[in-house]
C-alpha positions as CSV (number, residue, x, y, z in Angstrom):
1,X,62.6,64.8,-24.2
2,X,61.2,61.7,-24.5
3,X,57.9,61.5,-22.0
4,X,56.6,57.8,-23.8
5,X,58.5,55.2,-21.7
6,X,58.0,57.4,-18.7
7,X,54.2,57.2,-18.5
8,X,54.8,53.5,-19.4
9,X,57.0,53.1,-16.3
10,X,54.9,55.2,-14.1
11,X,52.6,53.4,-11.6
12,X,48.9,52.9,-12.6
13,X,46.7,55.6,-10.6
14,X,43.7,54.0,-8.6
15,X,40.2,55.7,-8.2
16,X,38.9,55.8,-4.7
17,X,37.5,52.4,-4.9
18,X,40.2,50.6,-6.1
19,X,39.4,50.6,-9.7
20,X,42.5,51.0,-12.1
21,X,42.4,54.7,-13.5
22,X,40.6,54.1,-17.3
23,X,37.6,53.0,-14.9
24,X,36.3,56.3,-14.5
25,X,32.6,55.3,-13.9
26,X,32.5,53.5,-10.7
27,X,29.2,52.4,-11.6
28,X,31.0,50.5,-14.7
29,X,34.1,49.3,-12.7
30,X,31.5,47.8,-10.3
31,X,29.3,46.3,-13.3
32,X,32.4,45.0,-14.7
33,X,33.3,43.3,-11.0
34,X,30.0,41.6,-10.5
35,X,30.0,39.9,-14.1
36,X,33.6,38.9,-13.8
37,X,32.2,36.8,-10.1
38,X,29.1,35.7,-12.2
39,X,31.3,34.1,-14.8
40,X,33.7,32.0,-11.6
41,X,30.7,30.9,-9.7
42,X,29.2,29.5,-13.1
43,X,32.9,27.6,-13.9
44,X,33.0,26.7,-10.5
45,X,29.5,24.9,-10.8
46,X,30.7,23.0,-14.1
47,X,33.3,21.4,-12.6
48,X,31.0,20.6,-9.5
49,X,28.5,19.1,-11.6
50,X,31.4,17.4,-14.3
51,X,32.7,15.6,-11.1
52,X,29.0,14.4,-10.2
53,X,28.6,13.0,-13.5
54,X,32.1,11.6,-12.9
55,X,31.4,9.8,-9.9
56,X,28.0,8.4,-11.2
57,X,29.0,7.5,-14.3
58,X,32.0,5.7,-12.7
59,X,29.3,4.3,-9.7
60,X,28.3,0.6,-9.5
61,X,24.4,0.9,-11.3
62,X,21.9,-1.6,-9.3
63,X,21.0,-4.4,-10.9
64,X,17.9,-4.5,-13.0
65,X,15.7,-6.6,-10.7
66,X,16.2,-4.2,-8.1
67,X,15.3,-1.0,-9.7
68,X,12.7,-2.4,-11.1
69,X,11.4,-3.1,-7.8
70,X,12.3,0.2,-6.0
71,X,10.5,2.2,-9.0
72,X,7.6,-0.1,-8.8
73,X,7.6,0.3,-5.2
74,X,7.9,4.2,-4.9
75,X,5.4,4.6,-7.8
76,X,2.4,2.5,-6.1
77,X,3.1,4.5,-3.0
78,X,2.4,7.6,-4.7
79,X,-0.2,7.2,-6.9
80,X,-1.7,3.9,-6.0
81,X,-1.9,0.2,-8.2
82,X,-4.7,2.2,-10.1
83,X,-2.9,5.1,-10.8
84,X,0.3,3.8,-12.0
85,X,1.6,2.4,-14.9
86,X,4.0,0.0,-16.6
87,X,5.8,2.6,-18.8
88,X,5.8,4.8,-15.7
89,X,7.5,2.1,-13.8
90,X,10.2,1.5,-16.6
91,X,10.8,5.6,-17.1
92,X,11.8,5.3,-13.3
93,X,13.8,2.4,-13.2
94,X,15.6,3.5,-16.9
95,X,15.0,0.5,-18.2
96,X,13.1,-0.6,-21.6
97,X,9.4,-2.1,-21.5
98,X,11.2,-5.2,-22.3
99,X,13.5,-5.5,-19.9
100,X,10.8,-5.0,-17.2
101,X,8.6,-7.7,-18.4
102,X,11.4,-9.7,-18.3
103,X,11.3,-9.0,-14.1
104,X,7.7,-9.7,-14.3
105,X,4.7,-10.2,-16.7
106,X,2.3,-7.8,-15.7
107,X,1.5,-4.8,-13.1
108,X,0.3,-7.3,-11.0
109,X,3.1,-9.9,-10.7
110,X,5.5,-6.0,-10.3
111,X,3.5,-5.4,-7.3
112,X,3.7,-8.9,-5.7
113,X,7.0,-9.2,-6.1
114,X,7.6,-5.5,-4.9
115,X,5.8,-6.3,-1.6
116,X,7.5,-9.8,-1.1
117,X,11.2,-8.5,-1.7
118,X,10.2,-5.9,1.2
119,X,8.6,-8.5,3.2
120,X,11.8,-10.3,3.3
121,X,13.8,-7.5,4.3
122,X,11.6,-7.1,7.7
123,X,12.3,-10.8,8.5
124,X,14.6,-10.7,11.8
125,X,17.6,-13.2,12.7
126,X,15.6,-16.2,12.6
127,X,18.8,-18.2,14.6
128,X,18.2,-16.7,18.5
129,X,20.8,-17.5,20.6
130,X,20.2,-20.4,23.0
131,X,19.8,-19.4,26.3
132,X,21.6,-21.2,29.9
133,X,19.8,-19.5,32.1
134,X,16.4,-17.3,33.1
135,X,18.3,-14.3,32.7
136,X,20.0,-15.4,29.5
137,X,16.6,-15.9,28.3
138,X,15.2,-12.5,29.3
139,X,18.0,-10.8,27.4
140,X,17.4,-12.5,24.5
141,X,13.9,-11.4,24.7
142,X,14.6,-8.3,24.9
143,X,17.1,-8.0,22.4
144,X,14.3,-9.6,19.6
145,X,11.7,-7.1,21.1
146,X,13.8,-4.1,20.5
147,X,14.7,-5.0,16.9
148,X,10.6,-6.4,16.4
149,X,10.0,-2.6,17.2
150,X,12.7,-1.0,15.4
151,X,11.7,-2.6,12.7
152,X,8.1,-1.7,13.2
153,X,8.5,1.9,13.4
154,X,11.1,2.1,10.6
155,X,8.8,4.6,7.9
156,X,9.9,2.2,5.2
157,X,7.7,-0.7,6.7
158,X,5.1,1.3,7.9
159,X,4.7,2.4,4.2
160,X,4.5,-1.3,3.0
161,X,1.6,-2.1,5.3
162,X,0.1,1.0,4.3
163,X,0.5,-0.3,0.6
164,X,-1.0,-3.8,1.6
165,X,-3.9,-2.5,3.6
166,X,-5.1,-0.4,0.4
167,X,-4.3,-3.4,-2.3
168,X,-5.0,-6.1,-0.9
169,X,-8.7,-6.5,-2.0
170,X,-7.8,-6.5,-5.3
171,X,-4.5,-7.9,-4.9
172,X,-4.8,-10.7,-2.3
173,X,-1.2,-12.2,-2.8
174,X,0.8,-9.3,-1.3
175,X,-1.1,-9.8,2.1
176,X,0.1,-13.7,2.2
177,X,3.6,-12.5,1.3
178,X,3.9,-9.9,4.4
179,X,1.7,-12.7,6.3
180,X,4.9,-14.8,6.0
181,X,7.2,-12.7,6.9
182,X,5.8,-12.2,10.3
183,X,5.0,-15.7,10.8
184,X,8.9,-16.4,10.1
185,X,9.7,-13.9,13.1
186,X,7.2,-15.8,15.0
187,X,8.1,-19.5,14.5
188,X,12.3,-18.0,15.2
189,X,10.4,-16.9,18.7
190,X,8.4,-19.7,19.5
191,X,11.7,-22.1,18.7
192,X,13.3,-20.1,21.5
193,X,10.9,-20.3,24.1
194,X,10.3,-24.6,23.0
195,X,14.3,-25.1,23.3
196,X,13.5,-23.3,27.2
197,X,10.4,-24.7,28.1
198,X,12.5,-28.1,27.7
199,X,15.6,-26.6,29.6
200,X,13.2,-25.8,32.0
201,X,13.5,-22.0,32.1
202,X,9.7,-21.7,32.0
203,X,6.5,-23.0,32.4
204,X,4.3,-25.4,30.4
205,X,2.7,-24.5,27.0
206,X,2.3,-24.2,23.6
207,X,5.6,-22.4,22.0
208,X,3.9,-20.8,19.3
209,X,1.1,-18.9,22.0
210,X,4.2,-18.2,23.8
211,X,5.5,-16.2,21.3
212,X,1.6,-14.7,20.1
213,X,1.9,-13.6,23.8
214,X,4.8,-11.6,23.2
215,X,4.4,-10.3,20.6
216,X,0.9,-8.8,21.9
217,X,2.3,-8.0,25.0
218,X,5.5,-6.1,23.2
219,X,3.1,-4.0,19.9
220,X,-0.2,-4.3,21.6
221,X,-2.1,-1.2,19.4
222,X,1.4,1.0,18.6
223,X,1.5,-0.5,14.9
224,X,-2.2,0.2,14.6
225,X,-2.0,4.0,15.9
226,X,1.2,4.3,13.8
227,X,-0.5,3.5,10.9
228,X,-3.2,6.1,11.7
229,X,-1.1,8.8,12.6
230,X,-2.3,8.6,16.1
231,X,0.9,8.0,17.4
232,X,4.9,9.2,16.5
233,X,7.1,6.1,16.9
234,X,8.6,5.8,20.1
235,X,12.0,7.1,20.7
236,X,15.1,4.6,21.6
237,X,15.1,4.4,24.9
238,X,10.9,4.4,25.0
239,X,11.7,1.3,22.6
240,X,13.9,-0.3,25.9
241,X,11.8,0.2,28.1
242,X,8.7,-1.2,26.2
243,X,10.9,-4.4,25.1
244,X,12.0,-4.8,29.2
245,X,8.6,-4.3,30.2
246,X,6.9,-6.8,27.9
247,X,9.6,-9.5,28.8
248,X,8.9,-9.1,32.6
249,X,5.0,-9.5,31.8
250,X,5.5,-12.5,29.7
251,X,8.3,-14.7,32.6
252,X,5.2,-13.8,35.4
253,X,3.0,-15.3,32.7
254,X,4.8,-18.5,32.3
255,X,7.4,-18.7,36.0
């Protein structure tokens, strides 16, 4: 009697835990199971990490300038002009010595033009919409106040006048640079309220107090106790209110 293909043909026996029969040990059909899961979660994670490099590799890079003056930027914030260095920069931005002196000469000029690229991102509209009327006037107010504080309590440009207050002994320059940005925001407000004060929407005087009398009306000591961590930046709708409120002071000011 033949017995071979009969045992081949016959089901394969299961141990109480599911193990095919040679697995006698559980303890070995269990080592066994957690190595085989070990070895899928570490394919699986290859082909998460191949399809990373994929999509970077296959990613627009920034352009030189630029990371140049993002590394420079981040590394000054963390360890200070002092404190950082020009190869430090260039490991950052993965570019060559060279090719950063090419963006600028020296540590210096890096940190200059780090702080004047930022300053020009903070610069507002600087084209306000005429206004017709009082109220069209208010609203545009408004509307310039709420982005004037947005912008101020964005961490990014609390961080570069946190930067400037602690270089600008040494490094004069970068004050100037954020200087003109604000002034820019300014002069757009004080054009607004000259274009009104000859449409007759309000009263006489000078344009550019005008706008130094929003503006002190709309921040009063918020950037200041920002900067000290004496105060959290207010939420939207505190940021509405304060912009309304300061644009109701300033039309009693000039009826």
């Amino acid at each position: 009697m033949e017995i071979g293909p009969a045992i081949a043909a016959a089901p394969r026996r299961r141990n109480d835990i599911g193990a095919p029969a040679p697995f006698k040990d559980v303890n070995v059909w269990r080592r066994c199971s957690r190595r085989l899961a070990k070895v899928l979660q570490v394919t699986e994670m290859e082909k998460s990490r191949l399809r990373q490099r994929k999509a970077t590799s296959t990613a627009s890079p920034l352009p030189v300038r630029e990371r140049v003056l993002n590394a420079a930027f981040a590394a000054f914030m963390e360890k200070g002009y002092t404190g950082t260095s020009t190869l430090e920069i260039a490991t950052r931005a993965k570019v060559s010595k060279r090719e950063l002196y090419q963006i600028c000469a020296d540590k210096g000029g890096l940190l200059r033009e780090a702080i004047a690229e930022r300053a020009e991102r903070m610069r507002l509209p600087l084209d306000l919409p005429p206004a017709k009327d009082r109220e069209g006037l208010a609203a545009t107010m408004r509307a310039f106040g709420i982005a004037t504080l947005r912008g101020l309590c964005d961490p990014a440009v609390r961080a570069v006048f946190r930067l400037v207050i602690s270089e600008s002994v040494q490094t004069p320059e970068i004050a100037r640079a954020l200087g003109g940005s604000r002034a820019a925001n300014s002069a757009a407000l004080a054009r607004t309220f000259s274009q009104a004060r000859a449409d007759g929407l309000i009263g006489a005087g000078d344009p550019t107090t005008m706008a130094v009398d929003f503006l002190a009306l709309l921040i009063g000591d918020l950037m200041m106790q920002m900067l000290l961590r004496l105060a959290v930046p207010p939420a939207a709708a505190a940021i509405e209110r304060r912009a309304g409120e300061a644009t109701e002071k300033f039309l009693r000011l000039y009826p």
